[in-house]
PyMOL Python script that loads the backbone (N, CA, C, O; Angstrom):
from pymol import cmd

cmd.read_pdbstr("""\
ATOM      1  N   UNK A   1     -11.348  11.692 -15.398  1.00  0.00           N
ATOM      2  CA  UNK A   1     -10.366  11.359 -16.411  1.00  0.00           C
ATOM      3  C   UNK A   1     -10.815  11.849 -17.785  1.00  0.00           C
ATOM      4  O   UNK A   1      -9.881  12.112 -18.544  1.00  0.00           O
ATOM      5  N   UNK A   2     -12.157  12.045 -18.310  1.00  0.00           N
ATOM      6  CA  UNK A   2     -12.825  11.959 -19.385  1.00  0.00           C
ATOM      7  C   UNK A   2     -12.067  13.427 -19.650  1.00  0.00           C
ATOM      8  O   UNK A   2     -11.259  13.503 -20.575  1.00  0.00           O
ATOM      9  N   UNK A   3     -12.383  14.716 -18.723  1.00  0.00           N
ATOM     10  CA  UNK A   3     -12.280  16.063 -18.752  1.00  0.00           C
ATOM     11  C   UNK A   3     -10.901  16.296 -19.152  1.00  0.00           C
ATOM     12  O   UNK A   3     -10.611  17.205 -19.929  1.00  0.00           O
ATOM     13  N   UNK A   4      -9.734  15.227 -18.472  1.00  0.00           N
ATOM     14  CA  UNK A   4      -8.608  15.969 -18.626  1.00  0.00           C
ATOM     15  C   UNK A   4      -7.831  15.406 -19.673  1.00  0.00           C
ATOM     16  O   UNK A   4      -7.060  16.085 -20.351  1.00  0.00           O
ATOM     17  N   UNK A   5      -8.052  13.881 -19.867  1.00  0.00           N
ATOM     18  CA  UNK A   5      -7.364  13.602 -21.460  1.00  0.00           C
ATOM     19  C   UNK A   5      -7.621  13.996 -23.043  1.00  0.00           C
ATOM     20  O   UNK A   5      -8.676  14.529 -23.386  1.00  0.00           O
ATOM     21  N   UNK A   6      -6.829  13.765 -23.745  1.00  0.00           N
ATOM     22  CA  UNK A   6      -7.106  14.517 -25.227  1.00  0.00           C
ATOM     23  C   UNK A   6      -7.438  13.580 -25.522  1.00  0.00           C
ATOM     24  O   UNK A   6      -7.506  12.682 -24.683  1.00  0.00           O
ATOM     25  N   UNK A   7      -7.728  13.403 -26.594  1.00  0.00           N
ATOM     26  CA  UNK A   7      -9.121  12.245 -27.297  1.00  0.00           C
ATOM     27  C   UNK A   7      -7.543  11.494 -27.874  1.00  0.00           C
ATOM     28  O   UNK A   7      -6.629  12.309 -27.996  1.00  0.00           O
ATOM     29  N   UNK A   8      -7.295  10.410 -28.128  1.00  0.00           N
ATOM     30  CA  UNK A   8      -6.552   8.920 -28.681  1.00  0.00           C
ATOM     31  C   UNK A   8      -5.898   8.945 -27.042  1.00  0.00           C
ATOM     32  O   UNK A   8      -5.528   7.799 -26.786  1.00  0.00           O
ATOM     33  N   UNK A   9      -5.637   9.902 -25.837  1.00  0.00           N
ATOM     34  CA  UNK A   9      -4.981   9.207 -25.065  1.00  0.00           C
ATOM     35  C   UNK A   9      -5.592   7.957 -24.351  1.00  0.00           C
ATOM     36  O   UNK A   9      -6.700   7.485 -24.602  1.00  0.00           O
ATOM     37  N   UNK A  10      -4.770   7.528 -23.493  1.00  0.00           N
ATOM     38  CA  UNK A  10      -5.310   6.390 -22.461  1.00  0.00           C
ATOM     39  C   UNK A  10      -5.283   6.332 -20.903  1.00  0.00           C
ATOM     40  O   UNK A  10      -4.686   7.186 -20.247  1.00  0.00           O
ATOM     41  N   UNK A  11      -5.829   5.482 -20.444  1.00  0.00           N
ATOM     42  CA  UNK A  11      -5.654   5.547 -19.162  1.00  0.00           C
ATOM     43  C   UNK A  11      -5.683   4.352 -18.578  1.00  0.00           C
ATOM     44  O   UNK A  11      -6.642   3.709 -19.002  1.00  0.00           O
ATOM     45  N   UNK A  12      -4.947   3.675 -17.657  1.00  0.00           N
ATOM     46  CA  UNK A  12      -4.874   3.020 -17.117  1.00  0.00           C
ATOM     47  C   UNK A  12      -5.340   2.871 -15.616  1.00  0.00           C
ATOM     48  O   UNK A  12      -4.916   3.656 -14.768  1.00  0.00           O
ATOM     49  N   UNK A  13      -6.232   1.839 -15.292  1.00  0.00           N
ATOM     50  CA  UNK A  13      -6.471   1.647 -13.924  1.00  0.00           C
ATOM     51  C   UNK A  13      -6.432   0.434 -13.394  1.00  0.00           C
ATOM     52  O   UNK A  13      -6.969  -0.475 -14.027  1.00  0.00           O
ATOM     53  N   UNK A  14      -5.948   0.220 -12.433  1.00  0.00           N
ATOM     54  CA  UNK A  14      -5.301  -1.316 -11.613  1.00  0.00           C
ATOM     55  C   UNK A  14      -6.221  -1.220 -10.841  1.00  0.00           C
ATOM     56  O   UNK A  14      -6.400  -0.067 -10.448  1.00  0.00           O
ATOM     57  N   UNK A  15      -7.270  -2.379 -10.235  1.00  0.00           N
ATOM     58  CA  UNK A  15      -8.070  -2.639  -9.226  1.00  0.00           C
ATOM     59  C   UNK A  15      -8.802  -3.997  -8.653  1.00  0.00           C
ATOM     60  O   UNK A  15      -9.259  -5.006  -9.188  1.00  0.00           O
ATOM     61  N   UNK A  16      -8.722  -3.670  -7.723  1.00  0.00           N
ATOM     62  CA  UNK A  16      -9.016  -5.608  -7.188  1.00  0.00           C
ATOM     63  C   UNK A  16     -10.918  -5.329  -6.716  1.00  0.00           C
ATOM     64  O   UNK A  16     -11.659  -4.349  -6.796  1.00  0.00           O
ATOM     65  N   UNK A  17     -11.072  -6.503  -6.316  1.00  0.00           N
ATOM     66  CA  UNK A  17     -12.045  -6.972  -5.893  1.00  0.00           C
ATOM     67  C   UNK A  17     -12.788  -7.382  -4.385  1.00  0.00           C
ATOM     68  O   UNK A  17     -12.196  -8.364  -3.936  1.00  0.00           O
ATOM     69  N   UNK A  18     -13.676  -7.025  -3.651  1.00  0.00           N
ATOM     70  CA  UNK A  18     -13.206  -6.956  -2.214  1.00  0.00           C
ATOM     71  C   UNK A  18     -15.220  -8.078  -2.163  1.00  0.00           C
ATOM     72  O   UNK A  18     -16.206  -8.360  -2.844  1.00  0.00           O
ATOM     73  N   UNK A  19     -14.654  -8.225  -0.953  1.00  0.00           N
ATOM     74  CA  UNK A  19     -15.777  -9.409  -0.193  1.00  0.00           C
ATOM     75  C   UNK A  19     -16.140  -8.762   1.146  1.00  0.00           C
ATOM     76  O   UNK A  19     -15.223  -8.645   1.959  1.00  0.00           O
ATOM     77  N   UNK A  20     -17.537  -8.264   1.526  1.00  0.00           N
ATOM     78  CA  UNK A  20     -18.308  -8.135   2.290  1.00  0.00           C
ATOM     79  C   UNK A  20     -19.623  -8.955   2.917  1.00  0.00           C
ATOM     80  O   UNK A  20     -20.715  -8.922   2.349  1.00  0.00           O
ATOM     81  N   UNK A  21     -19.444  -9.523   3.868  1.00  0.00           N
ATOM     82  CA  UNK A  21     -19.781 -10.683   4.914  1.00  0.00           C
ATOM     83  C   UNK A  21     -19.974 -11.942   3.771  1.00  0.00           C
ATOM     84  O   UNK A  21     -20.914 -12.628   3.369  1.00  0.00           O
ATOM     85  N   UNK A  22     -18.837 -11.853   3.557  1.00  0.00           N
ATOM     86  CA  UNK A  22     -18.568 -13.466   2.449  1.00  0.00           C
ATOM     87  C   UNK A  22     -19.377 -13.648   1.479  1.00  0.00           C
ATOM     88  O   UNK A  22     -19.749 -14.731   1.029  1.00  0.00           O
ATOM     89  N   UNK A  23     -19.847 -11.965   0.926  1.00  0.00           N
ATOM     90  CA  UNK A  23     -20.339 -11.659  -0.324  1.00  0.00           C
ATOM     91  C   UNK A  23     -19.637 -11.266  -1.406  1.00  0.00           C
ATOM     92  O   UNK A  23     -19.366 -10.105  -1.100  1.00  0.00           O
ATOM     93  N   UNK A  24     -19.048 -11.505  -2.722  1.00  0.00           N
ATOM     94  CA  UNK A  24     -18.230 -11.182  -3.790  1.00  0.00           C
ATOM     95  C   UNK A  24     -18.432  -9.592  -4.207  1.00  0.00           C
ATOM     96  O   UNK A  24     -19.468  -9.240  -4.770  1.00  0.00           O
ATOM     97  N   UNK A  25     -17.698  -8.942  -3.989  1.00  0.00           N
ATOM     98  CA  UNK A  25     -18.468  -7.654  -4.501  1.00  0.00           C
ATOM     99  C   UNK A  25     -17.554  -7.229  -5.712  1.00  0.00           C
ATOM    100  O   UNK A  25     -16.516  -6.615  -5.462  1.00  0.00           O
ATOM    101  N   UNK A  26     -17.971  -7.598  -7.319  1.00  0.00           N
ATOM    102  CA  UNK A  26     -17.091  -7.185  -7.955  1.00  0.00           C
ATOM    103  C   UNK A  26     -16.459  -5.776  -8.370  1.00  0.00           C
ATOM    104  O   UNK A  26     -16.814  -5.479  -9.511  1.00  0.00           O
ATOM    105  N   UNK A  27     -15.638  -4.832  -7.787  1.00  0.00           N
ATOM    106  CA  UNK A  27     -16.074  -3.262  -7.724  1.00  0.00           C
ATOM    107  C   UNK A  27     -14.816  -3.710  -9.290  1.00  0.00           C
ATOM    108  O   UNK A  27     -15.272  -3.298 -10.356  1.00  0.00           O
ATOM    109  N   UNK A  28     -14.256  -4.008  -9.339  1.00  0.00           N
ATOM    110  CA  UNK A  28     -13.311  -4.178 -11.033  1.00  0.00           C
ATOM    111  C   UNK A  28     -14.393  -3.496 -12.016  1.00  0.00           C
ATOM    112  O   UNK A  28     -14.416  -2.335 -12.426  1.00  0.00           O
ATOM    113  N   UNK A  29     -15.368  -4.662 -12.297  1.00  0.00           N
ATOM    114  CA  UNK A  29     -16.448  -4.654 -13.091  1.00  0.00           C
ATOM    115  C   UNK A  29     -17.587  -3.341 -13.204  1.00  0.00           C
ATOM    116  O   UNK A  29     -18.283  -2.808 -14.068  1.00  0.00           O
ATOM    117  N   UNK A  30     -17.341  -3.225 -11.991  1.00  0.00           N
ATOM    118  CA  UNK A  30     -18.109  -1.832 -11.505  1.00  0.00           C
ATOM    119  C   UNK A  30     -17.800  -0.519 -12.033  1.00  0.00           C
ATOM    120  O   UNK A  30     -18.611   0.368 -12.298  1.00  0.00           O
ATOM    121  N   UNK A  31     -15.888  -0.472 -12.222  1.00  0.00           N
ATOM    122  CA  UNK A  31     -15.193   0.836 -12.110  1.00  0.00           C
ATOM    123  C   UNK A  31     -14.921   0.867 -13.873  1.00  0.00           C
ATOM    124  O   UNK A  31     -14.866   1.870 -14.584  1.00  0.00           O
ATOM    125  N   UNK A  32     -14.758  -0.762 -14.338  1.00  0.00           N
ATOM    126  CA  UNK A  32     -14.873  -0.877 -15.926  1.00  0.00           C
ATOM    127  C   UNK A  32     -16.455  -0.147 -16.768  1.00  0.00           C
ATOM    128  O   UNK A  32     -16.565   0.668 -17.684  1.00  0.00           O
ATOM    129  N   UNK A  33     -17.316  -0.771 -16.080  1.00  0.00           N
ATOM    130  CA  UNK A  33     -18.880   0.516 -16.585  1.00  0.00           C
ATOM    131  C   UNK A  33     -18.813   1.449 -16.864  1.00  0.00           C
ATOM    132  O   UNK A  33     -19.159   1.880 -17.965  1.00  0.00           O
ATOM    133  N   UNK A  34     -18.207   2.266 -15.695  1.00  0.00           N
ATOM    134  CA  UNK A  34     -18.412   3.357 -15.167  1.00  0.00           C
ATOM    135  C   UNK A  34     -17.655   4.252 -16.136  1.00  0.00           C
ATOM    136  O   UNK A  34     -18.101   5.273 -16.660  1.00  0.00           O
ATOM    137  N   UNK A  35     -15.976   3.518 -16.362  1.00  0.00           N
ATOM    138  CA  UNK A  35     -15.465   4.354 -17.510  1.00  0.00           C
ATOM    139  C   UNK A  35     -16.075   3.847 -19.018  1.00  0.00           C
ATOM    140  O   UNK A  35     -16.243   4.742 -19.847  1.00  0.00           O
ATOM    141  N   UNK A  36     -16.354   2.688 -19.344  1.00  0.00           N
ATOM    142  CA  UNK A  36     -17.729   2.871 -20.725  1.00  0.00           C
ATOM    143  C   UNK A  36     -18.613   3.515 -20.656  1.00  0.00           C
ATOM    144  O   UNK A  36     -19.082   4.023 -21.674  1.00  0.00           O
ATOM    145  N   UNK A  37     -19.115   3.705 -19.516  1.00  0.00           N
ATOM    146  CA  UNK A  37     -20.678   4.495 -20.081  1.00  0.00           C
ATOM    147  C   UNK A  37     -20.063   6.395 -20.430  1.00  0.00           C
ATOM    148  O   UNK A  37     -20.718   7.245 -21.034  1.00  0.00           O
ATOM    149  N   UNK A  38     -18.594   6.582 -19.786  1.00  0.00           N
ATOM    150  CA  UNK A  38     -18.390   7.829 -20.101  1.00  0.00           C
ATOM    151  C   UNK A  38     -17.790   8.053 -21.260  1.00  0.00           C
ATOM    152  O   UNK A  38     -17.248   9.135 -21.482  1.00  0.00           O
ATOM    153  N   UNK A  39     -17.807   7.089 -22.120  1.00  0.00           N
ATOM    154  CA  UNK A  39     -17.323   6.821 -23.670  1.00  0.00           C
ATOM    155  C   UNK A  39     -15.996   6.436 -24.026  1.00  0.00           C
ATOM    156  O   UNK A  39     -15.441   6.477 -25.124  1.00  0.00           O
ATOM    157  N   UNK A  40     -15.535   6.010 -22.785  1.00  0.00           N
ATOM    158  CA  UNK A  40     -13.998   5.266 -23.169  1.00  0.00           C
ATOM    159  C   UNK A  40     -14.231   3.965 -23.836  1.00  0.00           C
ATOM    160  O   UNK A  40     -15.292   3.357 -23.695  1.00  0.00           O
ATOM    161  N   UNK A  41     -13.296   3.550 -24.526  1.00  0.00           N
ATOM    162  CA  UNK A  41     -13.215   1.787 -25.247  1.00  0.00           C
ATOM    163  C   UNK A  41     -12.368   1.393 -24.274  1.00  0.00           C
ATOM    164  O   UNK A  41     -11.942   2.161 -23.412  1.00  0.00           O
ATOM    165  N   UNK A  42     -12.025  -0.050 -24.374  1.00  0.00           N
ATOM    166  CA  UNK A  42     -11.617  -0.779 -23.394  1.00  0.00           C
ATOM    167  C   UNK A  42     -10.663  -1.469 -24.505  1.00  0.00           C
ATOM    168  O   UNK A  42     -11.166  -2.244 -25.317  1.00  0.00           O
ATOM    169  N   UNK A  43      -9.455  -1.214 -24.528  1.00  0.00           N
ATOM    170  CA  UNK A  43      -8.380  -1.848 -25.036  1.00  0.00           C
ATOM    171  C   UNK A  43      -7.635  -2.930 -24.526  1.00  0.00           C
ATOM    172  O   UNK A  43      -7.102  -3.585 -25.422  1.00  0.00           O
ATOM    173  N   UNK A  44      -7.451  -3.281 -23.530  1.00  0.00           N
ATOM    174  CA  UNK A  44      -6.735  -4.503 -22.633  1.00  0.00           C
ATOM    175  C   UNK A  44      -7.266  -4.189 -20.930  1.00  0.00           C
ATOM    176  O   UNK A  44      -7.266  -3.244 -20.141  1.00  0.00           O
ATOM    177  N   UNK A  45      -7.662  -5.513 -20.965  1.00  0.00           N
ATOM    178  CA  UNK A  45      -8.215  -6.298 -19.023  1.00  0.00           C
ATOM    179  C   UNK A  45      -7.266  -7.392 -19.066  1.00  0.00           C
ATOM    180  O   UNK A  45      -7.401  -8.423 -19.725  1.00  0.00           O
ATOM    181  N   UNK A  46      -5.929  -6.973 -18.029  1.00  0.00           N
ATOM    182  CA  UNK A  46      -4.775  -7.742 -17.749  1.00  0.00           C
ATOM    183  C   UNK A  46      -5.166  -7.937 -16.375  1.00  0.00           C
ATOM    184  O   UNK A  46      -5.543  -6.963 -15.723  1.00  0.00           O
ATOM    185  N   UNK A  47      -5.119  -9.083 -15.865  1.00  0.00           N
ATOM    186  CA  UNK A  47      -5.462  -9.947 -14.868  1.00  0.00           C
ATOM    187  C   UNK A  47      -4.061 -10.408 -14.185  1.00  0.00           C
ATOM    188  O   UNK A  47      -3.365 -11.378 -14.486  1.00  0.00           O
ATOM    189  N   UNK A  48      -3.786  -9.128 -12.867  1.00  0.00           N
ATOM    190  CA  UNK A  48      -2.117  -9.790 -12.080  1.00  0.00           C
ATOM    191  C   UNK A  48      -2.612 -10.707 -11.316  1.00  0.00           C
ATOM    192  O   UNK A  48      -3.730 -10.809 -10.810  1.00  0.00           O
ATOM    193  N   UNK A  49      -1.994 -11.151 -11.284  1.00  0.00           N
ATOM    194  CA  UNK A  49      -1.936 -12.508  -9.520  1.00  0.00           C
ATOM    195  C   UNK A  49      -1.580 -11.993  -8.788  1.00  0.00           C
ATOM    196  O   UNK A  49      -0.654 -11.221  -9.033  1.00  0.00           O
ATOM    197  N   UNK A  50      -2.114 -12.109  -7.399  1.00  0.00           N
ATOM    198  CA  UNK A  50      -1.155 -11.491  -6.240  1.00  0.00           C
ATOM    199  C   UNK A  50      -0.610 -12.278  -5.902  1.00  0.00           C
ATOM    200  O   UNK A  50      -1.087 -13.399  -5.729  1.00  0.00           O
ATOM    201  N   UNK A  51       0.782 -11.906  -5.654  1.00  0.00           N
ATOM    202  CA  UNK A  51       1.603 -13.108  -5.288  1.00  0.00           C
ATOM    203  C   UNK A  51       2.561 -12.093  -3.594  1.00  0.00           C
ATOM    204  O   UNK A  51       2.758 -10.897  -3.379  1.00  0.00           O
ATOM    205  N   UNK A  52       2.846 -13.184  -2.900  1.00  0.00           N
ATOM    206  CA  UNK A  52       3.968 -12.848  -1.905  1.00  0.00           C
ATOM    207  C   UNK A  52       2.650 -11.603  -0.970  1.00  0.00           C
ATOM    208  O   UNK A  52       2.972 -10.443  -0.716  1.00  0.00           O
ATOM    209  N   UNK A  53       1.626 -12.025  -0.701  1.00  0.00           N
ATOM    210  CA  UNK A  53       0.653 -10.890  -0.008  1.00  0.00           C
ATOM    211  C   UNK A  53       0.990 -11.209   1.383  1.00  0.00           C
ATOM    212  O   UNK A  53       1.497 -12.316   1.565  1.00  0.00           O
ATOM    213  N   UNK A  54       0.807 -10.451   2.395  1.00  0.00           N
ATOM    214  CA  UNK A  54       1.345 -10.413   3.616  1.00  0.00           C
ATOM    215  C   UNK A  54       0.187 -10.781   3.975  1.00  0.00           C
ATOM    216  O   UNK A  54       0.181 -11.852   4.582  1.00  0.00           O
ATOM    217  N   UNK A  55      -1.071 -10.154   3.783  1.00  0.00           N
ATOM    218  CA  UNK A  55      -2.059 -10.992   4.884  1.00  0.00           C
ATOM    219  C   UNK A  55      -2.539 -12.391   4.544  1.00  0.00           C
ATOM    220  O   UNK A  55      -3.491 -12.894   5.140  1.00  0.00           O
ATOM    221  N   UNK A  56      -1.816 -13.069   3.498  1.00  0.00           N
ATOM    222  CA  UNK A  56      -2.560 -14.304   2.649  1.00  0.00           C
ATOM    223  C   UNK A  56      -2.392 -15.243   3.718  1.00  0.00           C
ATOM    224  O   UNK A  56      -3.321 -16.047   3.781  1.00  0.00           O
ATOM    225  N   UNK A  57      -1.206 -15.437   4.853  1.00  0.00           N
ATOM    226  CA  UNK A  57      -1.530 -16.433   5.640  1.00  0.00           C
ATOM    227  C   UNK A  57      -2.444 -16.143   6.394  1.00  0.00           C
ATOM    228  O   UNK A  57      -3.237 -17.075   6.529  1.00  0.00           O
ATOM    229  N   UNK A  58      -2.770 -14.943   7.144  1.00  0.00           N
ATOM    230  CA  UNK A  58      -3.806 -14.677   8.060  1.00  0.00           C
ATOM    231  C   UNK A  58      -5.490 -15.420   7.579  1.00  0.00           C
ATOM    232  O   UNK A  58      -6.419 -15.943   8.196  1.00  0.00           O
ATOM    233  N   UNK A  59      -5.234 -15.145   6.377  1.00  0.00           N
ATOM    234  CA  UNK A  59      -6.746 -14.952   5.429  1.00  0.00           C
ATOM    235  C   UNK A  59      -7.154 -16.465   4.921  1.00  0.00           C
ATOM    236  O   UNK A  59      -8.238 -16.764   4.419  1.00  0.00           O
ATOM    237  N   UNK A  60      -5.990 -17.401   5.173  1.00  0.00           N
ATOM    238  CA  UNK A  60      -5.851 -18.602   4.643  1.00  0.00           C
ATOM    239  C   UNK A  60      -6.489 -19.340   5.572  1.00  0.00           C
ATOM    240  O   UNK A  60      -7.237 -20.271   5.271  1.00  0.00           O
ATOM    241  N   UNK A  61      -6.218 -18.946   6.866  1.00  0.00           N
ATOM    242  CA  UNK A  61      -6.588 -19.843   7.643  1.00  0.00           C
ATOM    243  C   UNK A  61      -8.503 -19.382   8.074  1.00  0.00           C
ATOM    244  O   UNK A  61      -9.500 -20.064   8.309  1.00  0.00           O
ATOM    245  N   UNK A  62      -8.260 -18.084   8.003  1.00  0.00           N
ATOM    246  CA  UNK A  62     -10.154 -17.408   7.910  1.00  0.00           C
ATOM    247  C   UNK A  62     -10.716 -18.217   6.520  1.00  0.00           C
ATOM    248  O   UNK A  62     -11.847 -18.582   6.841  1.00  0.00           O
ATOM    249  N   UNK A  63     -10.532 -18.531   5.546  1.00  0.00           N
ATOM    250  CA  UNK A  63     -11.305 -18.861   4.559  1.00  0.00           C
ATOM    251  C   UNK A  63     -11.792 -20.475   4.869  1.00  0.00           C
ATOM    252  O   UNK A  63     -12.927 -20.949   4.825  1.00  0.00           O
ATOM    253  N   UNK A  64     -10.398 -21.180   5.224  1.00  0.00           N
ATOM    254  CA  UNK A  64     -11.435 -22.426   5.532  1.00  0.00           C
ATOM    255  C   UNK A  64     -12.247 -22.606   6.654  1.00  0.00           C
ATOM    256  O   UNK A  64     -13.227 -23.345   6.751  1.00  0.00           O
ATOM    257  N   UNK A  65     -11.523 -21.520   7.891  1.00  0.00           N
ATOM    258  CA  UNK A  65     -12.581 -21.605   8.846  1.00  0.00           C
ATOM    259  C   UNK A  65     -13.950 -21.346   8.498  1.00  0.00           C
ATOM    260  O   UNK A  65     -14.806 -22.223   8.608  1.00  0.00           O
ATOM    261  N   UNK A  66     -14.285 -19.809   7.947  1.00  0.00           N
ATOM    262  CA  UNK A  66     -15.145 -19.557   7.473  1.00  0.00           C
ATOM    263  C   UNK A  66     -15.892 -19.850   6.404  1.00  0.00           C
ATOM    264  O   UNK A  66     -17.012 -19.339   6.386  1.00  0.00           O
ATOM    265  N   UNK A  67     -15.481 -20.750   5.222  1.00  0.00           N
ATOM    266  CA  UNK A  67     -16.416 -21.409   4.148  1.00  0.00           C
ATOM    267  C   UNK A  67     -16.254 -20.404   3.083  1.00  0.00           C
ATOM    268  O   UNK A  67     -17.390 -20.077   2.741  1.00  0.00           O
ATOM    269  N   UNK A  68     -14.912 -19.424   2.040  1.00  0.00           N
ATOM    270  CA  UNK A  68     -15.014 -18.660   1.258  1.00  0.00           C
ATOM    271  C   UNK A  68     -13.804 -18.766   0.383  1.00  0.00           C
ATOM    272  O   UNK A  68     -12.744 -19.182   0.851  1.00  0.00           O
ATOM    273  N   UNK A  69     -13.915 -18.427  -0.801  1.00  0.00           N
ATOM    274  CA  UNK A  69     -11.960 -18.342  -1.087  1.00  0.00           C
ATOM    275  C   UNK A  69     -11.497 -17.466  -0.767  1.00  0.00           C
ATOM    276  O   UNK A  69     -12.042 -16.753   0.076  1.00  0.00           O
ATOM    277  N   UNK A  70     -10.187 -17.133  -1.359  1.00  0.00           N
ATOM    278  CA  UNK A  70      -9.162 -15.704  -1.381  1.00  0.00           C
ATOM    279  C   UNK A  70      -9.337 -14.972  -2.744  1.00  0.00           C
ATOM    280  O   UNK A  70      -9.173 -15.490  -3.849  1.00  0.00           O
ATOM    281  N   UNK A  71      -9.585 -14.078  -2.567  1.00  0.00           N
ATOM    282  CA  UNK A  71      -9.743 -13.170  -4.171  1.00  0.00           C
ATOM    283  C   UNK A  71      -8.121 -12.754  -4.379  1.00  0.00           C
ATOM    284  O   UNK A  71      -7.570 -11.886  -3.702  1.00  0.00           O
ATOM    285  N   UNK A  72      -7.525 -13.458  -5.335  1.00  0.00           N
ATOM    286  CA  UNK A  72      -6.421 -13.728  -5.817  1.00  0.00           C
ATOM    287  C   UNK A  72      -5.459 -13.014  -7.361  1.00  0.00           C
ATOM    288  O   UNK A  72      -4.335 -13.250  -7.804  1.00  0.00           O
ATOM    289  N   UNK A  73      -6.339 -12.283  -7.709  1.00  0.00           N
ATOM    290  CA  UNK A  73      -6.075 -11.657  -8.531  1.00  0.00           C
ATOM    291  C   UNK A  73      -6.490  -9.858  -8.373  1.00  0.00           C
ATOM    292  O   UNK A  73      -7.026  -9.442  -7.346  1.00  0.00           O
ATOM    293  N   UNK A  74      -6.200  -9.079  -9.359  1.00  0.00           N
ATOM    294  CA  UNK A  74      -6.182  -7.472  -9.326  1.00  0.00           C
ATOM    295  C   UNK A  74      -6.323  -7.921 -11.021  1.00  0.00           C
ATOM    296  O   UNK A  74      -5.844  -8.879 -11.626  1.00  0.00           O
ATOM    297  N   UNK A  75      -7.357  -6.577 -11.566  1.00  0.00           N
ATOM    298  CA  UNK A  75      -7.422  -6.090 -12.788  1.00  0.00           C
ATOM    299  C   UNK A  75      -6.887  -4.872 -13.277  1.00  0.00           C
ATOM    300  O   UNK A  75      -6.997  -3.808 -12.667  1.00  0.00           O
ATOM    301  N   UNK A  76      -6.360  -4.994 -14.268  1.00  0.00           N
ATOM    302  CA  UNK A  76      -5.523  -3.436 -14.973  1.00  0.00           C
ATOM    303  C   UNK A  76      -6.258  -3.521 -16.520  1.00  0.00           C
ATOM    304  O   UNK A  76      -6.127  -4.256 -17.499  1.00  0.00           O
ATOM    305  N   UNK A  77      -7.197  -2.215 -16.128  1.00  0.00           N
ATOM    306  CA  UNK A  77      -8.098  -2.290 -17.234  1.00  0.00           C
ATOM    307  C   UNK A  77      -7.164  -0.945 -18.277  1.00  0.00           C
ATOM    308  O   UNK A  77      -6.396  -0.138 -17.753  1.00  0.00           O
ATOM    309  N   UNK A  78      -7.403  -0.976 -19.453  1.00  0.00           N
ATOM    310  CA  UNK A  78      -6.311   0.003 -20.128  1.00  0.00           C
ATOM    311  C   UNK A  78      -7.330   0.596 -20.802  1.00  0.00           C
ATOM    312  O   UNK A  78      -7.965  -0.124 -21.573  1.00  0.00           O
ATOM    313  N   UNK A  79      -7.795   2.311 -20.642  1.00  0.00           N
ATOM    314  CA  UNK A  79      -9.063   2.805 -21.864  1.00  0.00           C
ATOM    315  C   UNK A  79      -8.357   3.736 -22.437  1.00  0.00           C
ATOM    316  O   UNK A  79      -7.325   4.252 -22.008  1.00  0.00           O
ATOM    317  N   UNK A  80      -9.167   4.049 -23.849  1.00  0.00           N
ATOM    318  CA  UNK A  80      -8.675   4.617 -24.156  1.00  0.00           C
ATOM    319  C   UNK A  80      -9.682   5.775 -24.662  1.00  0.00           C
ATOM    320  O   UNK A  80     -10.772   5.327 -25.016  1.00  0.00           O
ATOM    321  N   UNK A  81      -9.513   7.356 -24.780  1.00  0.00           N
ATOM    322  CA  UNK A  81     -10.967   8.242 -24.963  1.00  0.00           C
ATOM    323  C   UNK A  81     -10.618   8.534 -26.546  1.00  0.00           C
ATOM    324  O   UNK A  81      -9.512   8.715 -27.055  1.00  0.00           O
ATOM    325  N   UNK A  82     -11.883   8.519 -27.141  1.00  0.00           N
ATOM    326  CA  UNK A  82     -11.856   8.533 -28.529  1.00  0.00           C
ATOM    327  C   UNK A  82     -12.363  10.043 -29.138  1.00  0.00           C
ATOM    328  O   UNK A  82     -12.402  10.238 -30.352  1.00  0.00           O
TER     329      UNK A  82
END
""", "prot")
cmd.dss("prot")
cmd.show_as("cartoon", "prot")
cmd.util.cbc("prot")
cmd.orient("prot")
């Protein structure tokens, strides 16, 4: 992204959060670094809800079986290259 925008544009990226053997793995936080350390600013972290998800009943009933929550939200981080 760095290569192809002109310097005041922005960019937007939407991304959730995923759990491996009922470990939190925050990749949001991960993919937010990744565009700071390449010199973007971070103008708005809008936090959707997922709502109406098709596998949420499947996953509802795995979480209490299994002892974890539901990762319930997606991040839309907004940068902008200076």
């Amino acid at each position: 992204m760095w290569r192809v925008l002109k310097p005041g544009s922005y960019c937007a990226v939407l991304i959730g959060d995923t759990r491996r053997k009922k470990i939190y793995i925050p990749l949001a936080y991960k993919v937010m670094n990744r565009f700071l350390s390449m010199g973007f600013i971070l103008r708005e972290d809008v936090i959707k809800i997922q709502h109406n998800c098709r596998a949420t009943g499947f996953w509802v009933k795995k979480s209490k079986l299994y002892n974890f929550l539901l990762i319930m939200h997606e991040h839309l981080f907004i940068f902008q290259k200076l």
